[in-house]
py3Dmol code that shows the C-alpha trace and the ligand (Angstrom):
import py3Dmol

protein = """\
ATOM      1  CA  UNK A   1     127.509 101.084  81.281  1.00  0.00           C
ATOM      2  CA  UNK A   2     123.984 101.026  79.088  1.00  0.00           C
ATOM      3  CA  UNK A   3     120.700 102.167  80.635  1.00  0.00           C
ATOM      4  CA  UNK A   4     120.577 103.299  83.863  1.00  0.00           C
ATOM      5  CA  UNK A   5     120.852 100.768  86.908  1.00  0.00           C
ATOM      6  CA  UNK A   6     118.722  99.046  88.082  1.00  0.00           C
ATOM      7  CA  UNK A   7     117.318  96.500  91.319  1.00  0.00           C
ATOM      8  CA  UNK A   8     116.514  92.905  91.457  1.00  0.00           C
ATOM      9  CA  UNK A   9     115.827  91.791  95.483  1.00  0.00           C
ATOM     10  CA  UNK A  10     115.705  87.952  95.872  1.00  0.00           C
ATOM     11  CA  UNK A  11     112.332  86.883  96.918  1.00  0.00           C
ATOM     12  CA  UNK A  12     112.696  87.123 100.566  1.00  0.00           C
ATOM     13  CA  UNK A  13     114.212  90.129 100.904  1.00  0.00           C
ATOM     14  CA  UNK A  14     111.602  92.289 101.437  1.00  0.00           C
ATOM     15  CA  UNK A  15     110.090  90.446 103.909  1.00  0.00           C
ATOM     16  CA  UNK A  16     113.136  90.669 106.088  1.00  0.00           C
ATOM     17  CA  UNK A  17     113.034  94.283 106.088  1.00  0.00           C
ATOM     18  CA  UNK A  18     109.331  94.458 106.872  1.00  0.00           C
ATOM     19  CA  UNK A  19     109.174  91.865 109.692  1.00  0.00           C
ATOM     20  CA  UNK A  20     112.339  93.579 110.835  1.00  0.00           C
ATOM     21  CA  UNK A  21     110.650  97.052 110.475  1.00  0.00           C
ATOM     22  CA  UNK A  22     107.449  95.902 112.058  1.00  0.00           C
ATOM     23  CA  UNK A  23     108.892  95.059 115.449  1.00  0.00           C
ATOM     24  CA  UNK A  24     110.779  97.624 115.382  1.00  0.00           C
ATOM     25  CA  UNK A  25     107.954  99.789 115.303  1.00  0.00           C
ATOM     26  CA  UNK A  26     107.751 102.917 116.702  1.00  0.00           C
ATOM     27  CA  UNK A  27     111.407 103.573 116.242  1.00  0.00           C
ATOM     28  CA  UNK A  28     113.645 103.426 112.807  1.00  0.00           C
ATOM     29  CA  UNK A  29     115.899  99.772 112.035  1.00  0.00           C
ATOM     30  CA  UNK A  30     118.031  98.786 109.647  1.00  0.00           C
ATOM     31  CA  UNK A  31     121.297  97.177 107.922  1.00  0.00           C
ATOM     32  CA  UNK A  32     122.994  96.151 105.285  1.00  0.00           C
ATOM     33  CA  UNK A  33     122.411  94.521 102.109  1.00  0.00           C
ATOM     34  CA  UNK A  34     124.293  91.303 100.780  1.00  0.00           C
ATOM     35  CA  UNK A  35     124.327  90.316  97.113  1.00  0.00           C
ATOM     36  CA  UNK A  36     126.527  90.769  94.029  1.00  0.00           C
ATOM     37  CA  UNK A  37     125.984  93.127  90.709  1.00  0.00           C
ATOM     38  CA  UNK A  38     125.479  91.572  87.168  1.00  0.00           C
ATOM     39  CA  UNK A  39     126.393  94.462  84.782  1.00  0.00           C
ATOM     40  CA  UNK A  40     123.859  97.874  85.707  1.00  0.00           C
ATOM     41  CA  UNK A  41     121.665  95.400  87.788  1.00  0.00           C
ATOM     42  CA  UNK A  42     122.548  95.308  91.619  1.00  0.00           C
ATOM     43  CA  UNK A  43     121.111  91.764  93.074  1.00  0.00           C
ATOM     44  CA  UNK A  44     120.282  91.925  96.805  1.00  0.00           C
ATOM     45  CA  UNK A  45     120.182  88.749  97.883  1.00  0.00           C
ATOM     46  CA  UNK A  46     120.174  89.520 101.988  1.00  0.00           C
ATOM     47  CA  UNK A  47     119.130  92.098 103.844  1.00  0.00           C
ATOM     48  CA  UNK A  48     120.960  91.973 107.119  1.00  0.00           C
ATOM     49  CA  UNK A  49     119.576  93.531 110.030  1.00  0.00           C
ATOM     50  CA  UNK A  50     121.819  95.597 112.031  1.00  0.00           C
ATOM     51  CA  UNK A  51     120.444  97.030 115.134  1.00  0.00           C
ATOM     52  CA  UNK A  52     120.715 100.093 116.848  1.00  0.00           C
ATOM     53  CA  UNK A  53     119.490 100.408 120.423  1.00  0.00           C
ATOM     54  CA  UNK A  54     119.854 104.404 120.222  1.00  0.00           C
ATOM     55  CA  UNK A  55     117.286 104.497 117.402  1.00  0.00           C
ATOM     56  CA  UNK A  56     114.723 106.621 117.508  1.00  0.00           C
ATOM     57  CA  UNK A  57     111.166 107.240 115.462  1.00  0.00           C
ATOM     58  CA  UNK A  58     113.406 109.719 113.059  1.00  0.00           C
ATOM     59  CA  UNK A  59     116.916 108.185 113.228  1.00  0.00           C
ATOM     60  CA  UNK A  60     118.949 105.130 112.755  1.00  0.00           C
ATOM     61  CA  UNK A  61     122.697 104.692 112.769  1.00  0.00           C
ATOM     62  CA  UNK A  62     123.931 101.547 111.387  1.00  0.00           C
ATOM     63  CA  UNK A  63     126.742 100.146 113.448  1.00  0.00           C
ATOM     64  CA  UNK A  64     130.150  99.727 111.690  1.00  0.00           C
ATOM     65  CA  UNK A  65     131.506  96.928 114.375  1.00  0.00           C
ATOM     66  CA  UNK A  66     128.061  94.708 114.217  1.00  0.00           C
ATOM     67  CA  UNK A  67     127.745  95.663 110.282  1.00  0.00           C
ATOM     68  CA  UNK A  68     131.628  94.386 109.794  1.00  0.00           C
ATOM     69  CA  UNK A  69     130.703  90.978 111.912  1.00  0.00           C
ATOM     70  CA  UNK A  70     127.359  90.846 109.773  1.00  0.00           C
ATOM     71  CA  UNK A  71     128.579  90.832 106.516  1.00  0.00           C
ATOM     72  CA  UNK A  72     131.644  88.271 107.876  1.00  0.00           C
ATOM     73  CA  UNK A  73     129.012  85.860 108.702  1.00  0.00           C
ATOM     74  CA  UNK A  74     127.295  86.384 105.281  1.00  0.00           C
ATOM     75  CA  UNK A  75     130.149  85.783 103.990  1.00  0.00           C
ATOM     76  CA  UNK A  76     130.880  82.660 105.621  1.00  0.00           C
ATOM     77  CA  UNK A  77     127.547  81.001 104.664  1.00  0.00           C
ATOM     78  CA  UNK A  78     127.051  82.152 101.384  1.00  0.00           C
ATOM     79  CA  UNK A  79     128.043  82.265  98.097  1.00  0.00           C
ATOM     80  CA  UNK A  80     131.195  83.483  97.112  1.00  0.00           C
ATOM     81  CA  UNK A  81     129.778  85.963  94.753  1.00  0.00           C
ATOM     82  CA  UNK A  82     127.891  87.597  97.502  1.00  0.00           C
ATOM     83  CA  UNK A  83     129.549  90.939  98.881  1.00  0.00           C
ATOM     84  CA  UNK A  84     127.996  94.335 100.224  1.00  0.00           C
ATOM     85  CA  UNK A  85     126.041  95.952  97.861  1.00  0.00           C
ATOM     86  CA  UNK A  86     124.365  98.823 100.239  1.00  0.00           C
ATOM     87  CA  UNK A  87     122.545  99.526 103.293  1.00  0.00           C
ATOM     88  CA  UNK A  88     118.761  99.844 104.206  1.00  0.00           C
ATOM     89  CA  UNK A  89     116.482 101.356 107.060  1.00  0.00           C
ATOM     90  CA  UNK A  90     113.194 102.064 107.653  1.00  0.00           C
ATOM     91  CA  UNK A  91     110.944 105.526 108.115  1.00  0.00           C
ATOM     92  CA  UNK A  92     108.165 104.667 110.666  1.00  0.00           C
ATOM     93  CA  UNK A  93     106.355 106.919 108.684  1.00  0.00           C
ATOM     94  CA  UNK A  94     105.414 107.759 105.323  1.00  0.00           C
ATOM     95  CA  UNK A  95     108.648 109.442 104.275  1.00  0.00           C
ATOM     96  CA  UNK A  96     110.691 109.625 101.593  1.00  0.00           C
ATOM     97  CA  UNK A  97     114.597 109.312 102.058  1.00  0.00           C
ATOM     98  CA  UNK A  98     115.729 112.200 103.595  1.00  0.00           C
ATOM     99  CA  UNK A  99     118.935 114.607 102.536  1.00  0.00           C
ATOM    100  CA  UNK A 100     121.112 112.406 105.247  1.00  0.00           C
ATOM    101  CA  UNK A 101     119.715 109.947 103.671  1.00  0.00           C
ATOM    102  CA  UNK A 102     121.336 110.860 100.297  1.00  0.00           C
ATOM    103  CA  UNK A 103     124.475 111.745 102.067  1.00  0.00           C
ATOM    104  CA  UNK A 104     124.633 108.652 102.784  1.00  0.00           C
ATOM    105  CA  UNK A 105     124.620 106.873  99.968  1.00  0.00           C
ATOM    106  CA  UNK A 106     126.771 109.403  98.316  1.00  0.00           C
ATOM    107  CA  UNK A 107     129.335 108.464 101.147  1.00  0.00           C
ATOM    108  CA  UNK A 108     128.715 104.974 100.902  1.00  0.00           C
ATOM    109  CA  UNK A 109     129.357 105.141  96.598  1.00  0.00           C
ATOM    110  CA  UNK A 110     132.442 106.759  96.976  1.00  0.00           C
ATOM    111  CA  UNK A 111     133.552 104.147  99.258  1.00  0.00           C
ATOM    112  CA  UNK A 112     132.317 100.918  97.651  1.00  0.00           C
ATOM    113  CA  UNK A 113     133.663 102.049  94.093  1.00  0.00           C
ATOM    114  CA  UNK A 114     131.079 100.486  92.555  1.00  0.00           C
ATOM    115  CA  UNK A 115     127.172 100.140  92.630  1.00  0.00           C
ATOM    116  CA  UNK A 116     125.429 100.588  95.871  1.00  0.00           C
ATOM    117  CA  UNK A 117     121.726 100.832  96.751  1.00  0.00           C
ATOM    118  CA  UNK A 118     119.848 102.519  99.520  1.00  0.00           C
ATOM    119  CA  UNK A 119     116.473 101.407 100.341  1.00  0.00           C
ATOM    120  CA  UNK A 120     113.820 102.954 102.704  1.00  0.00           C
ATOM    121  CA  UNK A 121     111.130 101.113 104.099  1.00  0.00           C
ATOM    122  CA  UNK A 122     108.176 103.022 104.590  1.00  0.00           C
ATOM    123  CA  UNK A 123     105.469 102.747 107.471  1.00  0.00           C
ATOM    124  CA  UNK A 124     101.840 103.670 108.006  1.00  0.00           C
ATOM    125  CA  UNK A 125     100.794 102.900 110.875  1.00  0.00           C
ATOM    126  CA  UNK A 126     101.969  98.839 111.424  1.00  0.00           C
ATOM    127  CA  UNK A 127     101.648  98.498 107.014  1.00  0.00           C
ATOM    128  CA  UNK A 128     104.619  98.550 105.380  1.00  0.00           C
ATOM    129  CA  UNK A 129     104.318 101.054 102.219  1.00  0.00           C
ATOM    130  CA  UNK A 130     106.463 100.777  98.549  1.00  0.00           C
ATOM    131  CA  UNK A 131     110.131 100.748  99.111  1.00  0.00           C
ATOM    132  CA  UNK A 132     111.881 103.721  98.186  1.00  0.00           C
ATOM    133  CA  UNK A 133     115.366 102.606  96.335  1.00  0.00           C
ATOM    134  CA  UNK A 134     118.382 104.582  94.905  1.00  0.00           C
ATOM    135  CA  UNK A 135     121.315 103.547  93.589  1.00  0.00           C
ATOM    136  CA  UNK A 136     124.696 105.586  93.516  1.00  0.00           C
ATOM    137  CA  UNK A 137     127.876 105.280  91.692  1.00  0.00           C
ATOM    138  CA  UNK A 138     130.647 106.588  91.619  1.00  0.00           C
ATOM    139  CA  UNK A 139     132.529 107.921  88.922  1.00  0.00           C
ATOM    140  CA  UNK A 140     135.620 109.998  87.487  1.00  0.00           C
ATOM    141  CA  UNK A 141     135.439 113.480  86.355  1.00  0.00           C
ATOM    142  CA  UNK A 142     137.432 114.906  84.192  1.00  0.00           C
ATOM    143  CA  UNK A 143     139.330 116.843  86.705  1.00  0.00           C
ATOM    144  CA  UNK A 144     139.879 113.473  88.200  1.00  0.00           C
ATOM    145  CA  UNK A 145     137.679 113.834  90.685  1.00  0.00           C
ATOM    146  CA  UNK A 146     135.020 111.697  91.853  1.00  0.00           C
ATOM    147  CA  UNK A 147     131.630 112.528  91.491  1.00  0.00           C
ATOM    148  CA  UNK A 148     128.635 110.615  92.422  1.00  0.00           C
ATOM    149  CA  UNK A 149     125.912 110.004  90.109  1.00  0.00           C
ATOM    150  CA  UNK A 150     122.731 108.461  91.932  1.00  0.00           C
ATOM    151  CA  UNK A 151     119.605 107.071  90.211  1.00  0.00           C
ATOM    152  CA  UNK A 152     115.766 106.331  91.961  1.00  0.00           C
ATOM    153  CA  UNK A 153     115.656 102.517  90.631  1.00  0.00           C
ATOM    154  CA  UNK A 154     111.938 100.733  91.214  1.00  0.00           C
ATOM    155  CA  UNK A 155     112.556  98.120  93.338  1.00  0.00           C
ATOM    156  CA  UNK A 156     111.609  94.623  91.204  1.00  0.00           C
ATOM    157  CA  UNK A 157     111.012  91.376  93.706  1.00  0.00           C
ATOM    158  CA  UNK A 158     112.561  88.232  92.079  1.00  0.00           C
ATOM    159  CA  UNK A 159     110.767  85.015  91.472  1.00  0.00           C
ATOM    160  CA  UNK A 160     113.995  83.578  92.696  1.00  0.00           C
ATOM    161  CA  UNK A 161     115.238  82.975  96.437  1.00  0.00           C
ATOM    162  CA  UNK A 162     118.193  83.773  97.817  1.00  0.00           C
ATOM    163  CA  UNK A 163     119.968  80.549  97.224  1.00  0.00           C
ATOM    164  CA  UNK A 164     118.894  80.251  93.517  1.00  0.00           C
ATOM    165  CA  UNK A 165     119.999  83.849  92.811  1.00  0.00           C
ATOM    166  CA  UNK A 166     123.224  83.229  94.036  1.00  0.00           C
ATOM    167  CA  UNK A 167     123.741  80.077  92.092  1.00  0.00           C
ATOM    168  CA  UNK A 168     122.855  81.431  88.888  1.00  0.00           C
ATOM    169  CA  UNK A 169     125.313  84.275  89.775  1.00  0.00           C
ATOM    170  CA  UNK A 170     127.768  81.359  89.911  1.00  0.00           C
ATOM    171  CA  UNK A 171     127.346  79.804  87.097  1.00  0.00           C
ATOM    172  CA  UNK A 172     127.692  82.883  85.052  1.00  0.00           C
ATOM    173  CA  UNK A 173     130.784  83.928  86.370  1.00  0.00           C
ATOM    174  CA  UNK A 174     132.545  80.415  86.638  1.00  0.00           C
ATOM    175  CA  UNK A 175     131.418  78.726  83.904  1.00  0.00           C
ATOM    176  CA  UNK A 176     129.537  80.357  81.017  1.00  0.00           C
ATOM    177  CA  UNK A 177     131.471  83.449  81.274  1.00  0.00           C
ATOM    178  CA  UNK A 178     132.558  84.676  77.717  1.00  0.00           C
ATOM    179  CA  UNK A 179     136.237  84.342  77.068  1.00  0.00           C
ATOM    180  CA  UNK A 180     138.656  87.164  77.198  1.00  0.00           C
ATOM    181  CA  UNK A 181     138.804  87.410  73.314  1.00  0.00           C
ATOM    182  CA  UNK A 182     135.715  85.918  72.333  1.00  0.00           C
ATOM    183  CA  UNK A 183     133.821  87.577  69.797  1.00  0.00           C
ATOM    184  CA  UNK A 184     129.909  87.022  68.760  1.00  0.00           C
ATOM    185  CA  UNK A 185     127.738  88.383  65.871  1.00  0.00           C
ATOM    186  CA  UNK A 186     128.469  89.056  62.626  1.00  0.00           C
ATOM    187  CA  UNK A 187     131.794  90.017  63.190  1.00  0.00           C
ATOM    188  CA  UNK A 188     133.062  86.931  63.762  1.00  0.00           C
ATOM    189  CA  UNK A 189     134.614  84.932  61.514  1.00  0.00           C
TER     190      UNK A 189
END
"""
ligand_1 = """\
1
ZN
Zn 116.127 107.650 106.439
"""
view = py3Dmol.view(width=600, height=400)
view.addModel(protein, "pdb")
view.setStyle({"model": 0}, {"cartoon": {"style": "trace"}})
view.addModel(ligand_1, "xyz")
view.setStyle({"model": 1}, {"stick": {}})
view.zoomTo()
view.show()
């Protein structure tokens, strides 16, 4: 991996979440997040909402059975290319994730083996504030254990939709990927 990671949410995206988070309002909702990860750059292309009727103004718990039926669905419709790439929920107010929070994603890293994101939805009042967003990976120590390394990635909005994302995703992997072997630059001779 260069650089650290970083977030690309299709264009629609956030507006899921803050509908979502609006009539939710006063209490916390949430989900998961659909999409597929290009190198460092994780590409949310859904956010799925996943509700909770036990949520309160300062806690969400995102089902596993609805999550699992969720993402089934997503994948049914979409892309093939689109997976789980991480979970989001919103803070009726104006607060950053908290340490569950990072738990959380720490938890969720070690299980996806791969890039994740978290993102919180701030509220003030019925305005929906900056998204918070982290990313965590997990990785191998030298004790071979895993660790968890987790990054605060700004959260950049795509020009793209969903749909477009996902077909660019396509065509990357299916037909313009490079070769096993290939070689480019002035190496290559
Ligand atoms: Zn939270």
């Amino acid at each position: 991996m260069s650089g650290p990671p970083a977030l690309l949410l299709a264009l629609e995206v956030l507006d899921t979440m803050i509908s979502a988070g609006a009539a939710a309002l006063p209490r916390e909702t949430g989900g998961i997040l659909g999409g597929f990860r290009d190198g460092n750059l994780v590409v949310v292309t859904r956010a799925v909402v996943v509700s909770d009727s036990g949520s309160s103004r300062n806690d969400y718990v995102r089902r596993d059975t609805v999550a699992r039926a969720r993402l089934a669905d997503i994948r049914a419709q979409a892309a093939p290319v689109v997976g789980y790439v991480g979970e989001w929920h919103t803070h009726p107010a104006d607060q950053p994730p908290s340490g569950t929070d990072l738990a959380t994603l720490q938890q969720i890293a070690l299980e996806a083996d791969d890039l994740v994101a978290l993102i919180v939805l701030p509220f003030d009042g019925a305005n929906a504030l900056t998204p918070h967003s982290l990313i965590g990976a997990s990785a191998r120590t030298r004790a071979r254990r895993r660790s968890v390394l987790t990054w605060s990635a700004p959260v950049e909005i795509s020009e793209l939709d969903a749909a477009q994302l996902e077909s660019c995703a396509n065509t990357a992997h299916d037909t313009e990927g490079i070769p096993p072997g290939a070689k480019a630059g002035p190496d290559a001779r």
